[in-house]
N, C-alpha and C positions, 0 to 999 in steps of 0.2 A: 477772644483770648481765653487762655486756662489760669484757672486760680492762682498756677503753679507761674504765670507768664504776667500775670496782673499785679501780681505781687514781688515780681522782680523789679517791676516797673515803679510801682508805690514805693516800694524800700527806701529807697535812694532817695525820693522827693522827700520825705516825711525824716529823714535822715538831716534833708539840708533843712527843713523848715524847723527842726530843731535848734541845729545852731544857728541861725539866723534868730531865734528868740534866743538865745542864750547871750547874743552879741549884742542885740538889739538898744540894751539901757545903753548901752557906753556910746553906739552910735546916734541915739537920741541926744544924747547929749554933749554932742560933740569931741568926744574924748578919741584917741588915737586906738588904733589896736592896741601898744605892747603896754599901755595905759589901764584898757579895760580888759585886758587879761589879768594884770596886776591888782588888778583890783577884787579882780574876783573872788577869792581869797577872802573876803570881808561880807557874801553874799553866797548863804549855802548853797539854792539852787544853780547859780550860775558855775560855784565853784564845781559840782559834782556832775554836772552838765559836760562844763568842758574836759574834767580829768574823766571821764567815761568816754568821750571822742580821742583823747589824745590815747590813752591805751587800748580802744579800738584800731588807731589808725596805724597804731608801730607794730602792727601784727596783720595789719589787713593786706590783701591781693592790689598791685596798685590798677591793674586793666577791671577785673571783677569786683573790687569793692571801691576803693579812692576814685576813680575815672567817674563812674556813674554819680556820686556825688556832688563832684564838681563840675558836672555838665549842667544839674539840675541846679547849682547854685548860681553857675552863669546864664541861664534862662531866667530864673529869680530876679536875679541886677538886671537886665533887659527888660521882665517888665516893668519893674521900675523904674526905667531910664527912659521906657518909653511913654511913661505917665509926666515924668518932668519936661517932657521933649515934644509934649501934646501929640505923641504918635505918629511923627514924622522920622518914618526908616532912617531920611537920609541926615536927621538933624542925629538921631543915634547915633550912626554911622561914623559922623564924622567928629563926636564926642570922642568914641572909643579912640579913635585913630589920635586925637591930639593927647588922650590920657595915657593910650602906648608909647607913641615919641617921650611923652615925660615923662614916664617912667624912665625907659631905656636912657634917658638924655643924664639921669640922677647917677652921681658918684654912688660905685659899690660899696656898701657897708662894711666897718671891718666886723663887724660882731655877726653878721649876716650875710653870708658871699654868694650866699645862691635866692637870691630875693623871688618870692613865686608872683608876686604882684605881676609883673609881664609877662605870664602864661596865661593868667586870671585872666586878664583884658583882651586877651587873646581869644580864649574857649569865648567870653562874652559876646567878644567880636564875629564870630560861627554862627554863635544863635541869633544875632541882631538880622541876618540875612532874612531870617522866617518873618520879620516884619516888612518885608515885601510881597509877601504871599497873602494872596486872598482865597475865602471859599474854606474848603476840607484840606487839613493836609495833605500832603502824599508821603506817605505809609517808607517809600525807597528814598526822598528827600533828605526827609529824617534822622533815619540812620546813616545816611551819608557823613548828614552834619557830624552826629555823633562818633563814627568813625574818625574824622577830621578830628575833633579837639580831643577824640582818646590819642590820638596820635600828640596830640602838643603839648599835652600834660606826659606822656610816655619819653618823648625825645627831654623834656626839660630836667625828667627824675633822674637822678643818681643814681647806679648800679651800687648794693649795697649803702646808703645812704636814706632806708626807708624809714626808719625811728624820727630821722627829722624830718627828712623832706613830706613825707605823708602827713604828719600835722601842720607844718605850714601851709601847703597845700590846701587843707580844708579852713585852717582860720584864715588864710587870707581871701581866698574865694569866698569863705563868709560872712565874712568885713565887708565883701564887698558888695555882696548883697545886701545886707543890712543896713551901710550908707547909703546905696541907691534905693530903699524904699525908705528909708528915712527922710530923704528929700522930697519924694513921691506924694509922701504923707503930709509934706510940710512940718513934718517933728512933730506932730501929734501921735504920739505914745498910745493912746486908748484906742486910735483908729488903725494904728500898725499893729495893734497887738491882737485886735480880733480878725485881720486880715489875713494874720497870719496861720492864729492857732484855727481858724473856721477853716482854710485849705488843710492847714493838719488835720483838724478831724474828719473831712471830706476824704481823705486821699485814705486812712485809718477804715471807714464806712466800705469803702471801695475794696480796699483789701481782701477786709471780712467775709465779699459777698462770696 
């Protein structure tokens, strides 16, 4: 791959592994999304963290910027999920499937009418497949997948609707990451936190080269 190719790649990652440390305290300790958003506000880095995603995200591309994001975030919750799940594809599997029924089963909010949480579970659900795969990836798989869930987050978005839907979109996909390696972690804070920022700087290292 070209610097130019390697780093289209990293972006994205190093994008989600931000907000996922950004979400991370509230999901340690068990506090809701619209809880530790609210909160943030009280904690400069987190506040300046998020208000630099949300006015990235109501300007951004949703195929060429938000899509790669949020694929990378739902890879994130999968390995997570597959740490809680002791790496059993099909105990994933069948996680995601009963968290999508509950979602979808939840009265729509009146404050919230297009909730991204069921698309989340959804892209999740795309990448939980590569936990069947052994060996080297394949290279066409791959992109398959990612094709798929740019397509689920594309059908889900709003035509004109991108000031909102693109920041929900990334907090809730990294809520969701965040709670699944929070659990992963067993809520141990020290151990999530250098898991995290050591793949940031990894994926930062990589960029560079």
């Amino acid at each position: 791959m070209s610097r130019s190719e390697v780093r289209a790649v990293v972006g994205p990652q190093v994008a989600a592994l931000t907000l996922v440390r950004a979400l991370m305290g509230g999901a340690l300790e068990k506090k809701g999304l619209e809880q530790t958003v609210d909160q943030a506000a009280g904690r400069r880095g987190v506040r300046e963290g998020l208000l630099h995603m949300s006015e990235w995200a109501r300007g951004a591309d949703l195929r060429t910027g938000i899509v790669p994001v949020v694929c990378s975030l739902g890879r994130t919750a999968v390995a997570g999920l597959s740490i809680t799940q002791n790496g059993d594809p099909a105990a994933v599997a069948e996680w995601l499937e009963i968290q999508a029924r509950t979602v979808r089963e939840q009265p729509v909010s009146l404050t919230v009418e297009y909730p991204a949480d069921s698309v989340v579970v959804d892209v999740a659900a795309v990448f939980a497949e590569e936990l069947h795969e052994s060996g080297e990836a394949d290279p066409a798989a791959l992109e398959a997948r990612d094709r798929r869930a740019a397509e689920l987050v594309v059908a889900w978005a709003r035509p004109g609707a991108a000031m909102r839907d693109h920041v929900e979109l990334l907090l809730c996909a990294g809520w969701f990451a965040a709670v699944m390696l929070a659990h992963a972690f067993r809520f141990d804070g020290a151990r999530m936190q250098e898991y995290v920022e050591s793949h940031a700087r990894a994926l930062i290292l990589a960029g560079r080269r």
